[in-house]
Structure formats: C-alpha cells, structure tokens
gemmi code that builds the backbone of each chain (N, CA, C; Angstrom):
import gemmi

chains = {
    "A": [
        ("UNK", (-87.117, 13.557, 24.309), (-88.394, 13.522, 25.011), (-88.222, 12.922, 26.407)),
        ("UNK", (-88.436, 13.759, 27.534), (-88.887, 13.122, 28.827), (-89.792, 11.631, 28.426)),
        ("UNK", (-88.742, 10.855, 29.704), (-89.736, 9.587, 29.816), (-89.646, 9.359, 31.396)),
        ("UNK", (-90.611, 9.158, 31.528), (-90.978, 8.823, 32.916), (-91.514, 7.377, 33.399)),
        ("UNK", (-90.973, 6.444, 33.449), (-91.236, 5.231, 33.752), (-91.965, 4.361, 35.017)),
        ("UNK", (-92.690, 3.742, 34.883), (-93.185, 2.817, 36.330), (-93.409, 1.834, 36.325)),
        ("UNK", (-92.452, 0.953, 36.855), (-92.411, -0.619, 36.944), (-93.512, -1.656, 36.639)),
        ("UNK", (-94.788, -0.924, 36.648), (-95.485, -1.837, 36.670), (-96.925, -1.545, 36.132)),
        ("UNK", (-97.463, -2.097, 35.147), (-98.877, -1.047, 34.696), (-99.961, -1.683, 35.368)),
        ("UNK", (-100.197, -3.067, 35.945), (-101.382, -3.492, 36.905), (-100.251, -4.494, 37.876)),
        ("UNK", (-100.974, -4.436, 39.146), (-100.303, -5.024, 40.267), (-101.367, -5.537, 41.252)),
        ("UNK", (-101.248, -6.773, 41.617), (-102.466, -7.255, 42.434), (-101.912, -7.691, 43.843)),
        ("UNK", (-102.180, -7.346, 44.607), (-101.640, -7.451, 46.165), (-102.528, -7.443, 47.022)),
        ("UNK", (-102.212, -7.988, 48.387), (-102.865, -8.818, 49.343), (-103.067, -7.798, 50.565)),
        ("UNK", (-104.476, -7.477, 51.408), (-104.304, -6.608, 52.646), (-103.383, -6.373, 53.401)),
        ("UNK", (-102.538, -6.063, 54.162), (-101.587, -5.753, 54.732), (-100.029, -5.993, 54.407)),
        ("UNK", (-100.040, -6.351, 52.914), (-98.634, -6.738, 52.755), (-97.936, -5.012, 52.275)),
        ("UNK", (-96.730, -5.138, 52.116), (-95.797, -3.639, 51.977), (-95.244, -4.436, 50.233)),
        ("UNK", (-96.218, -2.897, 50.095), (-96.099, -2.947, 48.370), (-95.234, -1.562, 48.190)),
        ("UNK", (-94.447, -2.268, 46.819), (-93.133, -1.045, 46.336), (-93.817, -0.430, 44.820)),
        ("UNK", (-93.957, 0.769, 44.858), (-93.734, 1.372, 43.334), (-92.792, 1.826, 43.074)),
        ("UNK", (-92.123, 1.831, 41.880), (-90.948, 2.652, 41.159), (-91.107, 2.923, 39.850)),
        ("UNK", (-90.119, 4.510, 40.030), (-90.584, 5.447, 39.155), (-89.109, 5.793, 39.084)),
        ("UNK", (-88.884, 5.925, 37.797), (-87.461, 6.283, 37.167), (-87.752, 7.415, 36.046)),
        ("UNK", (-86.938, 8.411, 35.823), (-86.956, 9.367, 34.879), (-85.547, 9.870, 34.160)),
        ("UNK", (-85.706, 9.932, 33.056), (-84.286, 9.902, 32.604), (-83.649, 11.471, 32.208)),
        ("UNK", (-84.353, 12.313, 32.511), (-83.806, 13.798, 32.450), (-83.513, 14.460, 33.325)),
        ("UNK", (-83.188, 13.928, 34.623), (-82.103, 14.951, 35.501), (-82.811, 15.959, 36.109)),
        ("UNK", (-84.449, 15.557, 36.052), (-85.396, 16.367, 36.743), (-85.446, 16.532, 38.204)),
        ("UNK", (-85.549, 17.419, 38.716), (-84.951, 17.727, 40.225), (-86.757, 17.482, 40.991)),
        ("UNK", (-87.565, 17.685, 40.682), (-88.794, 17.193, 41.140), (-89.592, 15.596, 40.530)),
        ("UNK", (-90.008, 15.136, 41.689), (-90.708, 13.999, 41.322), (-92.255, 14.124, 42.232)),
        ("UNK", (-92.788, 13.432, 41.975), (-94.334, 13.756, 42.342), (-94.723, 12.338, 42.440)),
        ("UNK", (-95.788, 11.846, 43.231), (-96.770, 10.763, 43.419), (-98.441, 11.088, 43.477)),
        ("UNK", (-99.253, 10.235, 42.289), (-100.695, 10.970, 42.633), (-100.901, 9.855, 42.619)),
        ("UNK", (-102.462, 9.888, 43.393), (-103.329, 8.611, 42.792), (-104.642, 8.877, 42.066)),
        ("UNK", (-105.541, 8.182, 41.412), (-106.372, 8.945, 40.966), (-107.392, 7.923, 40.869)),
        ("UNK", (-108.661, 8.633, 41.337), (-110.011, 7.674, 41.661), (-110.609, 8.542, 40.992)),
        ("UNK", (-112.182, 7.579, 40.122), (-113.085, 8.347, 38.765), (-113.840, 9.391, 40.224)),
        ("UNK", (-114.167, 10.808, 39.704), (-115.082, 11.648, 40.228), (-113.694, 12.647, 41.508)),
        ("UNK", (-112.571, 11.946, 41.601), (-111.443, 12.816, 42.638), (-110.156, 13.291, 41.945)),
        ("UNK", (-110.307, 13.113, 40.392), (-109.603, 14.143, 39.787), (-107.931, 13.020, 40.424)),
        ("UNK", (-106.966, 14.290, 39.938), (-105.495, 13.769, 40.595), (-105.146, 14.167, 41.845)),
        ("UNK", (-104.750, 13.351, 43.207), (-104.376, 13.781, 44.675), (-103.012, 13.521, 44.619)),
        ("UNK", (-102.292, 14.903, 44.959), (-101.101, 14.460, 45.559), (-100.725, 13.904, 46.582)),
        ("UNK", (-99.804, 12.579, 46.668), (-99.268, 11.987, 47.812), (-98.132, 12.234, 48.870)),
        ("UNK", (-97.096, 12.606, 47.941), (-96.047, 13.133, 48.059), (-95.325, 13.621, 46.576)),
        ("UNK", (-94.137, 14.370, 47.101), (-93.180, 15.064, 46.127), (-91.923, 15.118, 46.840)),
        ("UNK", (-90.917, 15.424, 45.672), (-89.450, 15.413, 46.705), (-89.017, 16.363, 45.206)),
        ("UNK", (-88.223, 17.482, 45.961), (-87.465, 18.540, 44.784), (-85.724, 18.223, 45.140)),
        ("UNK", (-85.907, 17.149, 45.952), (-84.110, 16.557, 45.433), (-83.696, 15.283, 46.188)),
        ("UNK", (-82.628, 14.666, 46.351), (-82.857, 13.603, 46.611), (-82.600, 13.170, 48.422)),
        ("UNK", (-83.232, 12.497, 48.654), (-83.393, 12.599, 49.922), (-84.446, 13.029, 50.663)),
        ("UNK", (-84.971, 14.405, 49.803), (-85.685, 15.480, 50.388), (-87.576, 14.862, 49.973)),
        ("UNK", (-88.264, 14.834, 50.809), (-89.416, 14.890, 50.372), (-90.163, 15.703, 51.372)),
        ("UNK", (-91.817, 16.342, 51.003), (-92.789, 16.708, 51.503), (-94.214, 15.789, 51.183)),
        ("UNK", (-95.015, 16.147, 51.940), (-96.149, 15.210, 52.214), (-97.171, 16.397, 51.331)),
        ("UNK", (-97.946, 15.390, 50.304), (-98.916, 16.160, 49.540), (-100.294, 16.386, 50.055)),
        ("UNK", (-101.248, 16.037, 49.719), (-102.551, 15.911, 50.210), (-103.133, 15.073, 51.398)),
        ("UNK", (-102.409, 13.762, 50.117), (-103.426, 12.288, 51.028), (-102.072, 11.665, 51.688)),
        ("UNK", (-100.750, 11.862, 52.378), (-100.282, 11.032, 52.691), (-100.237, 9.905, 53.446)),
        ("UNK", (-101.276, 9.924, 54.051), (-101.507, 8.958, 55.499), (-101.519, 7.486, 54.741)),
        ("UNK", (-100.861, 6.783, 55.316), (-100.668, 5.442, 54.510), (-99.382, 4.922, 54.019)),
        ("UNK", (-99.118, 5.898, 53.486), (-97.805, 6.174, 52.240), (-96.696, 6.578, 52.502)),
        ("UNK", (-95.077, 6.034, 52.281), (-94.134, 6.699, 52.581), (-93.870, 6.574, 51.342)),
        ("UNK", (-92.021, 7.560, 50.892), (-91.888, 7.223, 49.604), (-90.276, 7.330, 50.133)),
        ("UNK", (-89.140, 7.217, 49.087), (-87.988, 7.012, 49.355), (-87.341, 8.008, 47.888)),
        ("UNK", (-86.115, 8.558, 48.363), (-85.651, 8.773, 46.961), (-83.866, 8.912, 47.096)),
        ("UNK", (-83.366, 7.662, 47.198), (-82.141, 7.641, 47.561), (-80.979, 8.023, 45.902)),
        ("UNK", (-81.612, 8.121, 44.802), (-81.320, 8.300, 43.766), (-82.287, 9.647, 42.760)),
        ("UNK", (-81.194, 10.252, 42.003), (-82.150, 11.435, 41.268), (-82.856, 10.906, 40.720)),
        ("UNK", (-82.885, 9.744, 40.187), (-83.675, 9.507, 38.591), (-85.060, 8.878, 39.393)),
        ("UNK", (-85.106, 8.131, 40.106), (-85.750, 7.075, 41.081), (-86.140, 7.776, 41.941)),
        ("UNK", (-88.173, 7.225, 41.998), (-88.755, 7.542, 43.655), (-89.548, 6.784, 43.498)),
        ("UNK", (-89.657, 5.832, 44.968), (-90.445, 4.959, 45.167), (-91.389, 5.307, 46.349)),
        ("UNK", (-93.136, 4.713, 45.816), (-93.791, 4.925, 46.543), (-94.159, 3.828, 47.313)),
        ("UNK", (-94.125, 4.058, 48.820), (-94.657, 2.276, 49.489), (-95.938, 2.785, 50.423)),
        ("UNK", (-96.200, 1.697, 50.078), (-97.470, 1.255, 51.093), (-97.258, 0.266, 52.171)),
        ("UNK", (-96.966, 0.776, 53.280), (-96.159, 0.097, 54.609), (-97.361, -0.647, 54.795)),
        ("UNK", (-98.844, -0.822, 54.611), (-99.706, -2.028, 55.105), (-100.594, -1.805, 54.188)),
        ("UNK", (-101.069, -3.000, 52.807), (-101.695, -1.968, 51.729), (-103.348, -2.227, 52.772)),
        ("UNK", (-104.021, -1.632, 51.981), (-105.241, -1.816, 52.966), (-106.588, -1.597, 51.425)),
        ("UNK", (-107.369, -2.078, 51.405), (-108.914, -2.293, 50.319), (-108.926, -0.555, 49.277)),
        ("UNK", (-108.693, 0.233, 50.632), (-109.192, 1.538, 50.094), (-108.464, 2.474, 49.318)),
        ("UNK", (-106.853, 1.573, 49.705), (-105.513, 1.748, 48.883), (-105.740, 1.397, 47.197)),
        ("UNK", (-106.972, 0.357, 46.811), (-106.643, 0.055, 45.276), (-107.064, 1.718, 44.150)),
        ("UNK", (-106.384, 1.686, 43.681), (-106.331, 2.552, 42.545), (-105.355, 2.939, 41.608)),
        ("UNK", (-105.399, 4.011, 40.865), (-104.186, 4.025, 39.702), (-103.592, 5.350, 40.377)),
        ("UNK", (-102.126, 4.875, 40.452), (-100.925, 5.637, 40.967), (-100.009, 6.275, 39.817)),
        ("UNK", (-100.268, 7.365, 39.572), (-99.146, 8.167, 38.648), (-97.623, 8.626, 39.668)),
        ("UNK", (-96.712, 8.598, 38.478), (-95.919, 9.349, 39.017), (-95.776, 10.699, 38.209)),
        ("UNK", (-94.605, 11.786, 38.440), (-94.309, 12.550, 37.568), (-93.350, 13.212, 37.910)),
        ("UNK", (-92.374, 14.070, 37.188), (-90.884, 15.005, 37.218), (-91.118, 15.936, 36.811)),
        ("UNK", (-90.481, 16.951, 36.822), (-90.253, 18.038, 36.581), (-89.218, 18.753, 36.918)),
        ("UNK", (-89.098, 20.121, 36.227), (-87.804, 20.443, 36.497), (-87.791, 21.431, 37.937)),
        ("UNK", (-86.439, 22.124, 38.377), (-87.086, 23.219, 39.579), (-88.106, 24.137, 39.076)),
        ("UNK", (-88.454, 24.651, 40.021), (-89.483, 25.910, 40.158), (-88.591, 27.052, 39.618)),
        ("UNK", (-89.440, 27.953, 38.428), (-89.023, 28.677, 37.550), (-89.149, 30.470, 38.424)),
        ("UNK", (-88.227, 30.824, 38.229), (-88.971, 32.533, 38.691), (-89.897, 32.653, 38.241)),
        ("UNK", (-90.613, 32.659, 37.313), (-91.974, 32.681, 36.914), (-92.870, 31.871, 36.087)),
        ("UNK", (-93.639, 31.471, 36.074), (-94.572, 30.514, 35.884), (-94.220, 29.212, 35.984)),
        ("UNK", (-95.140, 27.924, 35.881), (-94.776, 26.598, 36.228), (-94.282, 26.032, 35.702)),
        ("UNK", (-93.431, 25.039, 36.105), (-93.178, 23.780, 35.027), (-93.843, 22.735, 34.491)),
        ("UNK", (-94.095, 22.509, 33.074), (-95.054, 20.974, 33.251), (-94.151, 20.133, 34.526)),
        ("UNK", (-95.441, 19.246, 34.284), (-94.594, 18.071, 34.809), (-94.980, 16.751, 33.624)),
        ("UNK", (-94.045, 16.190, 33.771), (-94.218, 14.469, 32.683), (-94.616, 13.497, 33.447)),
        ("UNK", (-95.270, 12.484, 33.166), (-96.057, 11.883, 33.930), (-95.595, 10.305, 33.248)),
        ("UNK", (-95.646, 9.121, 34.232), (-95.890, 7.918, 33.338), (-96.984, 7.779, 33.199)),
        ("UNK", (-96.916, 6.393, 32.744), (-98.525, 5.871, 32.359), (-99.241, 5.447, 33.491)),
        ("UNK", (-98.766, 5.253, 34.676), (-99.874, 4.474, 35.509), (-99.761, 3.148, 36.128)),
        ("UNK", (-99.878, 3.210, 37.497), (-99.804, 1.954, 38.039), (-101.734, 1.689, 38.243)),
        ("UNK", (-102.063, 0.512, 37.605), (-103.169, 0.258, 38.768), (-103.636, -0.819, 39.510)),
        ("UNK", (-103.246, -0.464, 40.657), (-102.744, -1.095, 41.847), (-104.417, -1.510, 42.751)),
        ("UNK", (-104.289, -2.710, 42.637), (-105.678, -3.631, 43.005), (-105.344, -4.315, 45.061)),
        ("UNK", (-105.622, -4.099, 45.751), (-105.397, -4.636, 47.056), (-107.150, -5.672, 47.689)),
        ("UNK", (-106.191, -6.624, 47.314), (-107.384, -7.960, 47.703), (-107.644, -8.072, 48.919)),
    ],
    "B": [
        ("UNK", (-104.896, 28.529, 47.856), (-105.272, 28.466, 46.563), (-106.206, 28.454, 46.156)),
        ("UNK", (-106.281, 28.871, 44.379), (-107.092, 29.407, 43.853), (-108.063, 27.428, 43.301)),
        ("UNK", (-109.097, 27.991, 43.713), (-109.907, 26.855, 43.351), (-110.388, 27.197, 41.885)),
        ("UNK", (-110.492, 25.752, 40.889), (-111.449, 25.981, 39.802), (-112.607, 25.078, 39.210)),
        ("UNK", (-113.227, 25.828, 38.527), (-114.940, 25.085, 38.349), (-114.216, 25.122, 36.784)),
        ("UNK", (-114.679, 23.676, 36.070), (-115.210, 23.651, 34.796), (-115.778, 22.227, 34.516)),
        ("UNK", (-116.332, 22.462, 33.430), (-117.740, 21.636, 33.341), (-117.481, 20.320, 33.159)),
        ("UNK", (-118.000, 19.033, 33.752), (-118.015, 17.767, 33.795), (-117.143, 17.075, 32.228)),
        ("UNK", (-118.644, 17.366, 31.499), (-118.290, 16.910, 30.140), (-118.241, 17.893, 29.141)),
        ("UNK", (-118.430, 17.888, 27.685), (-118.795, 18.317, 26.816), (-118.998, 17.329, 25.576)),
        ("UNK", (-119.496, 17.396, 24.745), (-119.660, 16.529, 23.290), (-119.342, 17.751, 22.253)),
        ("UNK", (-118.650, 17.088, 21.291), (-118.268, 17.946, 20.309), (-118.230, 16.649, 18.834)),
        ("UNK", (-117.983, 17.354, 17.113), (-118.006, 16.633, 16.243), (-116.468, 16.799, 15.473)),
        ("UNK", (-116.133, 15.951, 14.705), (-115.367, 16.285, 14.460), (-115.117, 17.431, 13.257)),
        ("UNK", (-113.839, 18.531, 13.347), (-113.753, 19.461, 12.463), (-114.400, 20.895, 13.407)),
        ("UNK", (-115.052, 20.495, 14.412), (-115.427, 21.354, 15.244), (-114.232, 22.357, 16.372)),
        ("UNK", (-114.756, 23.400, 16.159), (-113.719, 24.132, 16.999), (-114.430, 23.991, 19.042)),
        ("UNK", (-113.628, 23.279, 19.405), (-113.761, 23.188, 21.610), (-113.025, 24.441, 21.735)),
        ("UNK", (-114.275, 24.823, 22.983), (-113.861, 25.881, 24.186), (-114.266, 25.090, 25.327)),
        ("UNK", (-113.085, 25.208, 26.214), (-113.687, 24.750, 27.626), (-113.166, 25.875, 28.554)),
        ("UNK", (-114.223, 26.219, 28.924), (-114.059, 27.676, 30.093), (-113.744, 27.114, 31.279)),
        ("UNK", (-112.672, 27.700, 31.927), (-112.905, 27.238, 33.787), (-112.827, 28.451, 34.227)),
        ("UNK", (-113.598, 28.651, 35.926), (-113.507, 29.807, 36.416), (-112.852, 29.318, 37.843)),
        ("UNK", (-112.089, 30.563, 37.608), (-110.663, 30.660, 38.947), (-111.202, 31.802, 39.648)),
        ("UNK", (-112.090, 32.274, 40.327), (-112.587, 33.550, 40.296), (-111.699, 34.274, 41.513)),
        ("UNK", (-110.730, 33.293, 42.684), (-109.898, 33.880, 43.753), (-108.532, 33.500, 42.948)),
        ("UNK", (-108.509, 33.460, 41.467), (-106.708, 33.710, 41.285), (-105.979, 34.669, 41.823)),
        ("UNK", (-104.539, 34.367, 41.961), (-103.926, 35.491, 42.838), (-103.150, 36.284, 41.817)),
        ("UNK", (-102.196, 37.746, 41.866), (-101.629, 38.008, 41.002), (-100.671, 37.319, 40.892)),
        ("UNK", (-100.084, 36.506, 40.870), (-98.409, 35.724, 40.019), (-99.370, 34.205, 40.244)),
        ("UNK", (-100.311, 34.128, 40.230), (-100.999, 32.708, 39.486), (-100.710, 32.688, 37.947)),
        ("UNK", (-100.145, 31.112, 37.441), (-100.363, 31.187, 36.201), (-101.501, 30.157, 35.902)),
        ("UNK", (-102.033, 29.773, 34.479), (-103.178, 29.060, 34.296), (-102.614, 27.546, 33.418)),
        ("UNK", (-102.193, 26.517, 33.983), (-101.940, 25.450, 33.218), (-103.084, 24.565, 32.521)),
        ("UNK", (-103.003, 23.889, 31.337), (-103.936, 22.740, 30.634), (-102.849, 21.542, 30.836)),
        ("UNK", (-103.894, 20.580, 31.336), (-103.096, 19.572, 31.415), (-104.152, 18.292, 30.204)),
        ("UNK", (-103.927, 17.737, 29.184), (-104.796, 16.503, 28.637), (-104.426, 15.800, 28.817)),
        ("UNK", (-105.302, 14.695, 29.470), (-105.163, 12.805, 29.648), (-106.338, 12.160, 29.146)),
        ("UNK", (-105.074, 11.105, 27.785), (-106.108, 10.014, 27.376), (-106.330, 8.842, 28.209)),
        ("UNK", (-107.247, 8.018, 27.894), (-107.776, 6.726, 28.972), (-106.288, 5.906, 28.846)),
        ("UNK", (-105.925, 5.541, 29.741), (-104.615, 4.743, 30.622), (-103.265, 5.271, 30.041)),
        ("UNK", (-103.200, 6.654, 30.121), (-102.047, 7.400, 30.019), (-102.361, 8.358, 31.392)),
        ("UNK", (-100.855, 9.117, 31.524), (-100.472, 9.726, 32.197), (-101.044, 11.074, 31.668)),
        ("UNK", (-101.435, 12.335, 32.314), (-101.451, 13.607, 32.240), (-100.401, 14.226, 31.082)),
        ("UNK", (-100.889, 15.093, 30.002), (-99.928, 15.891, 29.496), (-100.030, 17.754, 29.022)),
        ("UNK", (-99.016, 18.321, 29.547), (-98.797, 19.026, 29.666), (-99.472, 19.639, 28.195)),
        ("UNK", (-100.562, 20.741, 27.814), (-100.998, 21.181, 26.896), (-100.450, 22.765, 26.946)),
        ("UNK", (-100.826, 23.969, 27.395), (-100.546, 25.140, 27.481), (-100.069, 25.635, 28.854)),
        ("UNK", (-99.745, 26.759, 28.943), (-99.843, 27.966, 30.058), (-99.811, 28.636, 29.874)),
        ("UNK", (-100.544, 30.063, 30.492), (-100.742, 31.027, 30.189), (-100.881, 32.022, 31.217)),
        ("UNK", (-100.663, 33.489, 31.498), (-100.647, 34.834, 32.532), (-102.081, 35.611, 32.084)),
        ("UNK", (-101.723, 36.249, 31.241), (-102.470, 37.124, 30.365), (-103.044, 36.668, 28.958)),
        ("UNK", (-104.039, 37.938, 28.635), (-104.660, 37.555, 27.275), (-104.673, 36.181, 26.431)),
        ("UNK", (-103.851, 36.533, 24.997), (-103.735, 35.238, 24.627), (-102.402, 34.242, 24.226)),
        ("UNK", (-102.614, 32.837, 24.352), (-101.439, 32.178, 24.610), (-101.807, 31.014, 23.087)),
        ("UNK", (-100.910, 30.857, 21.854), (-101.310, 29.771, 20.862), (-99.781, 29.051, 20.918)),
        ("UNK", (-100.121, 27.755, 20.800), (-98.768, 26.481, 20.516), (-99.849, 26.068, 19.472)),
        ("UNK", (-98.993, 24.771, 19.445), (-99.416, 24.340, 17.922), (-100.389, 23.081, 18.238)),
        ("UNK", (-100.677, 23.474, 19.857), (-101.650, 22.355, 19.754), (-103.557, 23.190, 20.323)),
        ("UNK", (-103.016, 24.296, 20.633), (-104.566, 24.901, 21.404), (-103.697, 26.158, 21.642)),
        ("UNK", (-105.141, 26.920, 21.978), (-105.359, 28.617, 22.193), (-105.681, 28.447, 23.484)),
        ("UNK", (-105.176, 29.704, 24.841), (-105.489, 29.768, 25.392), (-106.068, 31.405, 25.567)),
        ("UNK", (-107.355, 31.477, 26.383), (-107.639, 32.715, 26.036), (-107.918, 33.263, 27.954)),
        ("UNK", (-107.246, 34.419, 28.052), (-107.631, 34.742, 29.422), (-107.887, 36.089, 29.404)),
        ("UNK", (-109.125, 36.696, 29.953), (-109.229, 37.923, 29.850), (-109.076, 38.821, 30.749)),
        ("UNK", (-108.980, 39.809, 30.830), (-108.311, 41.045, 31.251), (-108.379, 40.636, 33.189)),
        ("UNK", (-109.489, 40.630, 33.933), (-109.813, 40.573, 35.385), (-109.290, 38.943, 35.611)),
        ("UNK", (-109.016, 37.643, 34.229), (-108.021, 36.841, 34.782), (-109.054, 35.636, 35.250)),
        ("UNK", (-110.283, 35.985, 35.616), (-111.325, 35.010, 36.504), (-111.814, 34.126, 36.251)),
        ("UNK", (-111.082, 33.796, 34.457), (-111.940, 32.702, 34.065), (-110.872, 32.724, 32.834)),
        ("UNK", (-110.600, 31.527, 32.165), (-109.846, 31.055, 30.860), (-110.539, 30.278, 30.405)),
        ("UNK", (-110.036, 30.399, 28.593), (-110.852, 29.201, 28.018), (-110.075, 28.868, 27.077)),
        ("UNK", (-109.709, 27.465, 27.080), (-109.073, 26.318, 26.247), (-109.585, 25.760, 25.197)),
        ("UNK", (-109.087, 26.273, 23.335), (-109.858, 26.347, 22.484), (-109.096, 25.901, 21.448)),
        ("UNK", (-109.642, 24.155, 21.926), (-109.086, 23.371, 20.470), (-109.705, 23.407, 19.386)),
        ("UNK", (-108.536, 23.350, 18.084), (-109.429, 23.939, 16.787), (-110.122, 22.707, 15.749)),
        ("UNK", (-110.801, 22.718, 14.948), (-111.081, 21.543, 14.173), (-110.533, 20.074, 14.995)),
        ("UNK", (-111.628, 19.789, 15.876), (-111.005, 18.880, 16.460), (-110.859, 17.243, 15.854)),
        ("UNK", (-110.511, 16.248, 16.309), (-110.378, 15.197, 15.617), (-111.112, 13.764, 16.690)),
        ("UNK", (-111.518, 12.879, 16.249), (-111.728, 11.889, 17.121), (-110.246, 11.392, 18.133)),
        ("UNK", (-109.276, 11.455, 18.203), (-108.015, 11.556, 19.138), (-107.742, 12.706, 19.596)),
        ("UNK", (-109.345, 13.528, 20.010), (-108.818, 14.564, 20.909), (-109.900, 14.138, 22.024)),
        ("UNK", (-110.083, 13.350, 21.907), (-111.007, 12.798, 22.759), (-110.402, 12.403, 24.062)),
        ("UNK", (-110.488, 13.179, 25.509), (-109.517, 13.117, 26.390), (-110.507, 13.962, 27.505)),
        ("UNK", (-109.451, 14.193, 28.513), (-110.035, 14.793, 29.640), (-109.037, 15.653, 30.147)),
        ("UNK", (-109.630, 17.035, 30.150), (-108.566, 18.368, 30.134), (-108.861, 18.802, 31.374)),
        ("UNK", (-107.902, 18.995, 32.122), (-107.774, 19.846, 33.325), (-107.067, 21.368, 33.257)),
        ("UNK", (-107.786, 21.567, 34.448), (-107.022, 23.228, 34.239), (-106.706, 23.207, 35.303)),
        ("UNK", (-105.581, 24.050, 35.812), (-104.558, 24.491, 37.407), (-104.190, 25.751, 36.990)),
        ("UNK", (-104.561, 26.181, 38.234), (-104.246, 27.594, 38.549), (-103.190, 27.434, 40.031)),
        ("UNK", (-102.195, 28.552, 39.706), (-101.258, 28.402, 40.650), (-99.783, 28.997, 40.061)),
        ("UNK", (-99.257, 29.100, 41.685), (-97.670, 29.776, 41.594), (-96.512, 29.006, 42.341)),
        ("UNK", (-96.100, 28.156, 41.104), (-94.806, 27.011, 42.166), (-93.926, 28.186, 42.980)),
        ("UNK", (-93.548, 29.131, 42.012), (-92.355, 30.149, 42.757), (-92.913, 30.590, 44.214)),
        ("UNK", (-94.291, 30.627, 44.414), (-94.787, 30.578, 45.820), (-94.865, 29.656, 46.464)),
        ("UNK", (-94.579, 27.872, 46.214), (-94.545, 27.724, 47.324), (-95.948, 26.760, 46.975)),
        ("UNK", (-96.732, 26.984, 45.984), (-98.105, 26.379, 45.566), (-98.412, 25.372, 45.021)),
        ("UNK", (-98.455, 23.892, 45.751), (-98.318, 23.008, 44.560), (-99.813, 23.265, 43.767)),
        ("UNK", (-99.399, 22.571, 42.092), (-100.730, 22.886, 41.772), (-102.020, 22.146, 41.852)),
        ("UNK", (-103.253, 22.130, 42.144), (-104.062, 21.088, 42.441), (-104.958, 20.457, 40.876)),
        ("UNK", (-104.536, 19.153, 41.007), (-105.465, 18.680, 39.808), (-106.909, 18.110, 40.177)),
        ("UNK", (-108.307, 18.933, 39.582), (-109.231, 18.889, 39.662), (-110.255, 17.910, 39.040)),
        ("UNK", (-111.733, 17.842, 39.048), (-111.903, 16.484, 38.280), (-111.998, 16.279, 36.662)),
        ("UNK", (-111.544, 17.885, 35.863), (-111.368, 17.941, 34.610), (-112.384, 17.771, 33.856)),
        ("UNK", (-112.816, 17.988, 32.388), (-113.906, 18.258, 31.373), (-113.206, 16.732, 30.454)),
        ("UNK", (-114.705, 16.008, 30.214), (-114.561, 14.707, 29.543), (-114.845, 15.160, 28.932)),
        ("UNK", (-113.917, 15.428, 27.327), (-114.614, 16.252, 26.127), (-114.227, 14.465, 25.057)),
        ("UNK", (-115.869, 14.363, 24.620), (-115.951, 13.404, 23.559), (-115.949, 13.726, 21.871)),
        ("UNK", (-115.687, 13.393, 21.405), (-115.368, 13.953, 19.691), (-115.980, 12.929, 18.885)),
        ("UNK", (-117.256, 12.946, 18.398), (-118.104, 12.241, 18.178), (-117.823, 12.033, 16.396)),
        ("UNK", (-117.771, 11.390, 15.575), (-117.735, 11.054, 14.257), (-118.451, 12.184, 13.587)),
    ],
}
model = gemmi.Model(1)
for chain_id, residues in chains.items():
    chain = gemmi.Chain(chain_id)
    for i, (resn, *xyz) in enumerate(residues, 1):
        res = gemmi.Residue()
        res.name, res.seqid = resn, gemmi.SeqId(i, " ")
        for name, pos in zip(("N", "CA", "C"), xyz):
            atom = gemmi.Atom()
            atom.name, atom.element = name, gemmi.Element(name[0])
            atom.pos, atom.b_iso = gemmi.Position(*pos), 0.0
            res.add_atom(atom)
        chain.add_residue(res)
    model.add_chain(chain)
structure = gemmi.Structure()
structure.add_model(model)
structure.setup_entities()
C-alpha cells in the first residue's frame, strides 16, 4: 500500500516566520502534488513536480515555494507565513501520466497549519 | 477544462443504495471521470474511474451515459462509514490537464 507521509498533523506558527512542510512517499512515485483546502473551496492546487528538481506552479501559488531535491520528498514553504495562509495542507503522489486515463493520486492525512 | 456541478449534500439511511450525479456538460473527448472519497481529517481517496457506460470495483458503480455529460456514483447498501465527501474530476493528464478538485457532495448515512 502507498503511504504518503507529512511531518506534521497540526502546526502553530507566527506571521512572517518561513514555515517547512514535508512530505515523503515510499513508492517511487514520479509525481508529487501540494493542495490546501478551506470548508466551501473544495481542494486548490499549489504546486506539483513530475520529477525531481522539476516543479510547476498550480492554482494558488503566490506565497509558496516548494523544493524537491529527493524522489521520495517535497517540501512545501511558506517564505513569510501570513493570517490567510492558516489551513489544512495535503500532499499527494502519483505515478507518471498514463497514455490513457488518470492516475489516482495517494494523499496523506493533512497538515493543519494555524498562522498567529 | 471541463467544469463540474454536483450537489452540496445528500442524506441517506443505512442499507440504502447512493447516487450522486455530477454534470460535466463541456467534457472533452479523451476526458476521463475520477471519484475521489474523503473522510473528516484524512486525505482524499481514490474511489473509481471511468470513459464510458459502466465501470463496478468492489467498492461503487460508476454509471456514464452515452453523450458523457453527466455520471453518477452509486454506492450500494450503504453503511454509517460511508459517511464522507465524494468528489468528482473530469479530465485528461495525457493532455497536459491537471485535474481540478471541486467542493464535493457531503453524503451523511444516517442510522
């Protein structure tokens, strides 16, 4: 069974400090994903990276960088967290893009990330 | 991309058979139709996908009909631990599409 891990299930942090998430997956999945998710906005993508090194900017990136100097590992930061930043941060993997139809993706459980 | 509508909530009992319809009505042709279920402080999980007609695993039916414009996700005799919030995505990674997760159907499973 895919497991998809994240360091941390609640995290409480201060306005402008540079907060780290990490997300580890242990199946050699060539995609990783970052959402966040607020009640009534469903899941937003932040970013994604389909290998290592490589990322693209999802929806909401403004705010957010992420890093992925390792396959298994992607970390999401918040270079200045800011009030509007608190919410719950998923990650998720998956494998490449199939000739035809999608891949799930596996998801952890959830960061939720509080900025005082 | 193909945008989709489906309904806020639903209430259901248990032993009861759920349909939750969404309508994709601008799917494209090589769109496929994913279910995704998430319980309260878990992550998203991967339930079905489906192209055409009909799609059964051993956890739900997916039913899509012929013009494609609308699917419906049809858990059977349901149980109080199906009590979750189901999303549907429409979309084609091989294009290029990431898929968008929407604000999903709070389906409750009432005693």
């Amino acid at each position: 069974d895919v497991k998809v891990t994240q360091s941390s299930r609640y995290l409480v942090k201060r306005t402008g400090e540079k907060v780290f998430l990490e997300c580890v997956q242990d199946m050699d999945h060539e995609n990783m994903f970052w959402y966040r998710q607020d009640p009534g906005l469903g899941l937003r993508l932040i970013y994604f990276s389909y290998d290592v090194k490589m990322k693209e900017k999802g929806d909401i990136p403004e705010g957010y960088s992420v890093s992925r100097e390792k396959k298994e590992r992607f970390s999401l930061i918040l270079e200045s967290a800011s009030t509007n930043q608190t919410s719950m941060y998923l990650c998720a993997s998956s494998l490449p893009v199939r000739v035809v139809g999608n891949q799930p993706q596996h998801f952890g459980d959830g960061t939720r990330l509080s900025i005082l | 991309l193909a945008k989709t509508t489906q309904p806020i909530s639903m209430d259901s009992y248990e032993g009861q058979e759920v349909n939750i319809t969404c309508s994709h009505n601008n799917i494209a042709t090589n769109d496929y139709i994913t279910w995704y279920q998430q319980f309260p402080s878990q992550g998203p999980r991967f339930i079905i996908q489906g192209y055409k007609t009909k799609v059964t695993n051993e956890v739900a039916s997916l039913f899509i009909p012929a013009d494609r414009k609308s699917s419906t996700l049809s858990l059977p005799r349901v149980s109080l631990s199906d009590t979750a919030v189901y999303y549907c995505l429409v979309g084609d990674e091989a294009a290029g599409n990431k898929l968008t997760f929407g604000g999903g159907t709070r389906v409750l499973v009432k005693p």
